[in-house]
N, C-alpha and C positions, 0 to 999 in steps of 0.2 A: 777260459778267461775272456778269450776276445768277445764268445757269444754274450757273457755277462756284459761287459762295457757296450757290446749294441743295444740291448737290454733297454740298459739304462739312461741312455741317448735317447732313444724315440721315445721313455716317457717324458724325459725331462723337454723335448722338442711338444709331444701333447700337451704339459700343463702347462709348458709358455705361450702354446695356441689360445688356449683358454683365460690365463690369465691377460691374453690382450683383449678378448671378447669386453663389445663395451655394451652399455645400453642404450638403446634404442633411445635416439635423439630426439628433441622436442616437433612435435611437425608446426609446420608455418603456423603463424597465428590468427587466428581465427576474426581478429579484430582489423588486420588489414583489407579493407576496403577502400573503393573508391570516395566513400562518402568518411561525414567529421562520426559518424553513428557510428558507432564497433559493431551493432548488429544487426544493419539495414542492407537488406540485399540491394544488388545490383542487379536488374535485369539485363544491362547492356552490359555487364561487363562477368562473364562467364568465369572471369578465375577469382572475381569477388564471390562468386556464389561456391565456388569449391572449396574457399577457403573461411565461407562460412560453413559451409558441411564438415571440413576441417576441426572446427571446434569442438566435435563432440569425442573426438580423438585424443583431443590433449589433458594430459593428465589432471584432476581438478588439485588446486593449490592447500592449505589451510590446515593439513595433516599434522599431529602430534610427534617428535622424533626425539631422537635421542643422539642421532652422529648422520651426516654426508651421505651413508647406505642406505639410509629409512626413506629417503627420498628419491623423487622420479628424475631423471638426467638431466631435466631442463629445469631444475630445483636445487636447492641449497637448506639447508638447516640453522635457522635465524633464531633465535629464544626459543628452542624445544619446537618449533612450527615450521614447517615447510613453506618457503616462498620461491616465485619465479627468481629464476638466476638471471634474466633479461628485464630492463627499465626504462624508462624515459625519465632523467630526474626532470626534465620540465613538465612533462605530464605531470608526474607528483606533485609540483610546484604549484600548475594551477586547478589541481583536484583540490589543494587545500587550500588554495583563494574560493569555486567554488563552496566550499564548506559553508567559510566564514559568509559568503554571500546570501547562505541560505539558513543561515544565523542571525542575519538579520531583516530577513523576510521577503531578500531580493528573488525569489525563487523562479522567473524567468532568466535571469541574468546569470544565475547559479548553473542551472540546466545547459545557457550557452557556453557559460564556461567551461562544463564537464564536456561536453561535446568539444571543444578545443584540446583538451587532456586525452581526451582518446585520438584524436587526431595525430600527437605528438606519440605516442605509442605505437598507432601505426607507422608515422616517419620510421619510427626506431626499429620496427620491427619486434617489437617487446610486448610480451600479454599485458592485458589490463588488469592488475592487483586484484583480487577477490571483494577487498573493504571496498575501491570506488568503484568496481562494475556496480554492486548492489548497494551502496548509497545512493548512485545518481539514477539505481532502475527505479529505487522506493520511492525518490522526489517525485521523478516524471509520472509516476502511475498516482502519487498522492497528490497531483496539480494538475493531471491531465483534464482538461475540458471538453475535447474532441476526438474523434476516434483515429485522426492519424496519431497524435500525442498520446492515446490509450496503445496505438499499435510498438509505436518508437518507446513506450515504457518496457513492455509484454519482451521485445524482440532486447530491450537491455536484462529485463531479469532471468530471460533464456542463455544470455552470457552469461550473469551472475551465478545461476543453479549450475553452469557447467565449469566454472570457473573454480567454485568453491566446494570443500567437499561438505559432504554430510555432517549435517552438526556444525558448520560457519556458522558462529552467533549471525553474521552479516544477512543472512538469508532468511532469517524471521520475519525483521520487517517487510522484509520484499513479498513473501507470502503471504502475512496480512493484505498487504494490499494488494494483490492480485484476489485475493479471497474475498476482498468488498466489490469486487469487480463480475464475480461469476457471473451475474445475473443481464450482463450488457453484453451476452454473446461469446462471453472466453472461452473456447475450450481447451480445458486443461491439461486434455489429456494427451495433445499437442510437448506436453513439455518432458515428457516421459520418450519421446519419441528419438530413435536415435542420430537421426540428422535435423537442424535446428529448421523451424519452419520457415515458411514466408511469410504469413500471416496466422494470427491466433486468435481473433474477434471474426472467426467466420460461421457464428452460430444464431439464430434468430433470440432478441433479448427475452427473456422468460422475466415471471412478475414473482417477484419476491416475495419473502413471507412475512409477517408478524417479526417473530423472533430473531429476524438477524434487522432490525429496524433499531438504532441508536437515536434515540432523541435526549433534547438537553433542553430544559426549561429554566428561563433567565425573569424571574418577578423578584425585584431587589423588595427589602423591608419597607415598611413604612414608617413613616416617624409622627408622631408614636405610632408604634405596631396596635394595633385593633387585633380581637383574637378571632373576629372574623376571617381576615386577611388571612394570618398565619393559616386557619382553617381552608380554607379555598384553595390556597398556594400547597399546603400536604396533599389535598386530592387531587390537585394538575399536576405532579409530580410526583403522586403515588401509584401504585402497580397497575390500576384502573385505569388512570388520568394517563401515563403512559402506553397505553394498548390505544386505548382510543385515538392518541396522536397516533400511533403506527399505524393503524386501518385507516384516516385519513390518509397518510403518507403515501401507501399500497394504492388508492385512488388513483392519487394525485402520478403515480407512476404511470398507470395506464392507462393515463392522458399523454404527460410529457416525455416518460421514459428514461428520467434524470437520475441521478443516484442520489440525492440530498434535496433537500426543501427545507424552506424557511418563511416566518411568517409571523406577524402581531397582530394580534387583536386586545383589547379593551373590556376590560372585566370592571361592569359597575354595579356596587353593593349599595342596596339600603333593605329599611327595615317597615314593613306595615302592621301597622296594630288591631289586633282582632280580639275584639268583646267576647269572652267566654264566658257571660252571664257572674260565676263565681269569683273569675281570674280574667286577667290578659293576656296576650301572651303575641311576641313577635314572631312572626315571619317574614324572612329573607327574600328581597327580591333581587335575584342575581340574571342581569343579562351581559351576554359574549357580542360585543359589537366587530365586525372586520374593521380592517384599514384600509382597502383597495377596494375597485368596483368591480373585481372579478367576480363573475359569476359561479364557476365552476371551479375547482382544482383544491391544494392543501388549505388555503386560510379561509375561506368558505367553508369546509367541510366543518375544518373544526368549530368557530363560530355555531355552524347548525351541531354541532354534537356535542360538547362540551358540556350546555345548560344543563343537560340530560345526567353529567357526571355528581350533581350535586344535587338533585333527586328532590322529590317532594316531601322527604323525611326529616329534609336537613334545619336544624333549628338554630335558633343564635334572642339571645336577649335583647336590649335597644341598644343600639349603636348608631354613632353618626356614619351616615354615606360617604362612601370612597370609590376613588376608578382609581384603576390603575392598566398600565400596559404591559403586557408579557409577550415577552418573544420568544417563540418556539422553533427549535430545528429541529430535522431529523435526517439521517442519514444511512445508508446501508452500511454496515458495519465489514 
C-alpha cells in the first residue's frame, strides 16, 4: 500500500510540473527603436538592431481561433482572430487620425502621423497591430517620391509581412505596391529572409516591360460629339493606342527612371476633299501637336507616334474641324 500512495505522488508531482509549464513569452518588440519608424535601423544603437532582428521571431498576429489556446502567448482571441495582448491605445488613437488624414488627401501629414503612432507603441513597449503596420507601409510606398521614402516604406512592409500572417487581407495592398516597385532596384527576395534587412532597393533599376505599363487616357466629349472625335478617342484608348503610349513610356524611363509619366498633347481634326473624277470623297487630316518644348522623353515621343495610330486607311465623311487636348498617363503597375 505505502508503494501504491508513492506511486501516486510522483505522478500527481509530474503532471503538476507540466501543467505549470507555460508558453514561451512574446520576445521584445521589434518596433522598439530609437527612431519614430518601427523599422529603421539604428546603426548607432546595437540593441535597436537586435530588436529588429528580433521581429522575425515573433509570432505573426491575424490567425483564425476559436478560444485563448489557438493563440500564441503574447495574443488573445478577439472575434474568432488572434490579436497582440500588448497596445498603446494612443497609438490607436492617432493611427486613426492618420486614417482620416489620408482620407482626405493629407498624405504627408498622414504618414507623419503614423510615424507618431508607432512611436507611442514603442513608449508602450506594445507591437504594432498587423491593420496599421500595413496601412501606413502601403501609403508610404504608394507616395513615395525618393528613395529614402521608397526604403522607409520597404523596411515598414517588412514589419507588416512579419506582423501579419498569411492571408491578412492587410498585406495585399502592401504587395501590390511593392510589386509596382520591382523595377527601381527592390529585391524581393530580401523579404523572405529571416532577419529583417537593412536595406531592400540594393539592386541596379532594370527597364520594364510593355505589359505591366498602366496608362489612363482623359479626352472628355465634345459637344456636339463629331463621330470623328468618338472615332479618334476609341484608337487612343484602344489596345493599339494603349501599347503605343506604353513603348513611349518604356522610353521615357530609360531616360529618367521614374515609375509614372504624364503628358498632353493636342489632337487637331479636319477634313480635305479629294476629286475622284466619279465621286468625292474626304480625307482626314489628323495632327498630334506637344505642349512643352521638350525635345526628348514621354510627350514628344508620343506626339511623333500617335499620327501613325490612325493610318492612311482611316476615313471619315465632311466634318467640321475640332482640336482637342488629351492628357495621358502612365504608370508602372
Amino acid at each position: 500500500m505505502r508503494k501504491h500512495a508513492l506511486i501516486c505522488i510522483a505522478a500527481l508531482l509530474a503532471a503538476s510540473a507540466l501543467g505549470c509549464q507555460r508558453r514561451s513569452g512574446p520576445t521584445p518588440d521589434p518596433t522598439a527603436t530609437e527612431s519614430g519608424d518601427p523599422a529603421t535601423p539604428s546603426t548607432d544603437n546595437p540593441n535597436g538592431r537586435a530588436r529588429r532582428a528580433q521581429a522575425s521571431r515573433r509570432s505573426a498576429a491575424g490567425s483564425t481561433c476559436a478560444g485563448r489556446e489557438d493563440c500564441a502567448s503574447d495574443q488573445i482571441c478577439v472575434s474568432g482572430t488572434c490579436r497582440f495582448r500588448q497596445t498603446s491605445v494612443s497609438g490607436e488613437i492617432l493611427a486613426a487620425a492618420a486614417a482620416g488624414q489620408e482620407q482626405t488627401g493629407d498624405w504627408d501629414g498622414a504618414i507623419e502621423t503614423y510615424q507618431a503612432a508607432f512611436a507611442r507603441f514603442r513608449e508602450a513597449d506594445a507591437p504594432v497591430p498587423p491593420r496599421i503596420a500595413c496601412t501606413a507601409a502601403e501609403l508610404t510606398l504608394r507616395s513615395a517620391r525618393d528613395p529614402e521614402a521608397r526604403e522607409r516604406g520597404a523596411r515598414q512592409a517588412d514589419l507588416c509581412f512579419r506582423t501579419a500572417v498569411v492571408g491578412h487581407p492587410a498585406r495585399v495592398p502592401v504587395q501590390r505596391a511593392l510589386a509596382r516597385l520591382r523595377y527601381e532596384g527592390l529585391e524581393i527576395a530580401l523579404f523572405d529572409a529571416e532577419e529583417p534587412a537593412e536595406r531592400f532597393f540594393t539592386q541596379e533599376p532594370s527597364r520594364p516591360t510593355v505589359d505591366v505599363v498602366q496608362v489612363d487616357v482623359q479626352m472628355p466629349d465634345l459637344e456636339p460629339e463629331p463621330r470623328s472625335h468618338t472615332a479618334i478617342r476609341d484608337l487612343v484608348d484602344g489596345e493599339d493606342g494603349r501599347r503605343m503610349i506604353a513603348e513611349c513610356f518604356v522610353q521615357d524611363w530609360e531616360v529618367r527612371h521614374e515609375s509614372e509619366a504624364s503628358a498632353e498633347v493636342v489632337v487637331r481634326y479636319s477634313t480635305r476633299l479629294r476629286d475622284m473624277g466619279s465621286y468625292d470623297t474626304y480625307e482626314p487630316q489628323i495632327a498630334v501637336e506637344r505642349t512643352s518644348t521638350a525635345e526628348d522623353g514621354f510627350e514628344p515621343c508620343l506626339a511623333r507616334s500617335l499620327p501613325d495610330l490612325f493610318g492612311a486607311n482611316h476615313r471619315a465623311g465632311r466634318a467640321d474641324p475640332w482640336n482637342q487636348a488629351i492628357r495621358i498617363s502612365a504608370r508602372i503597375q
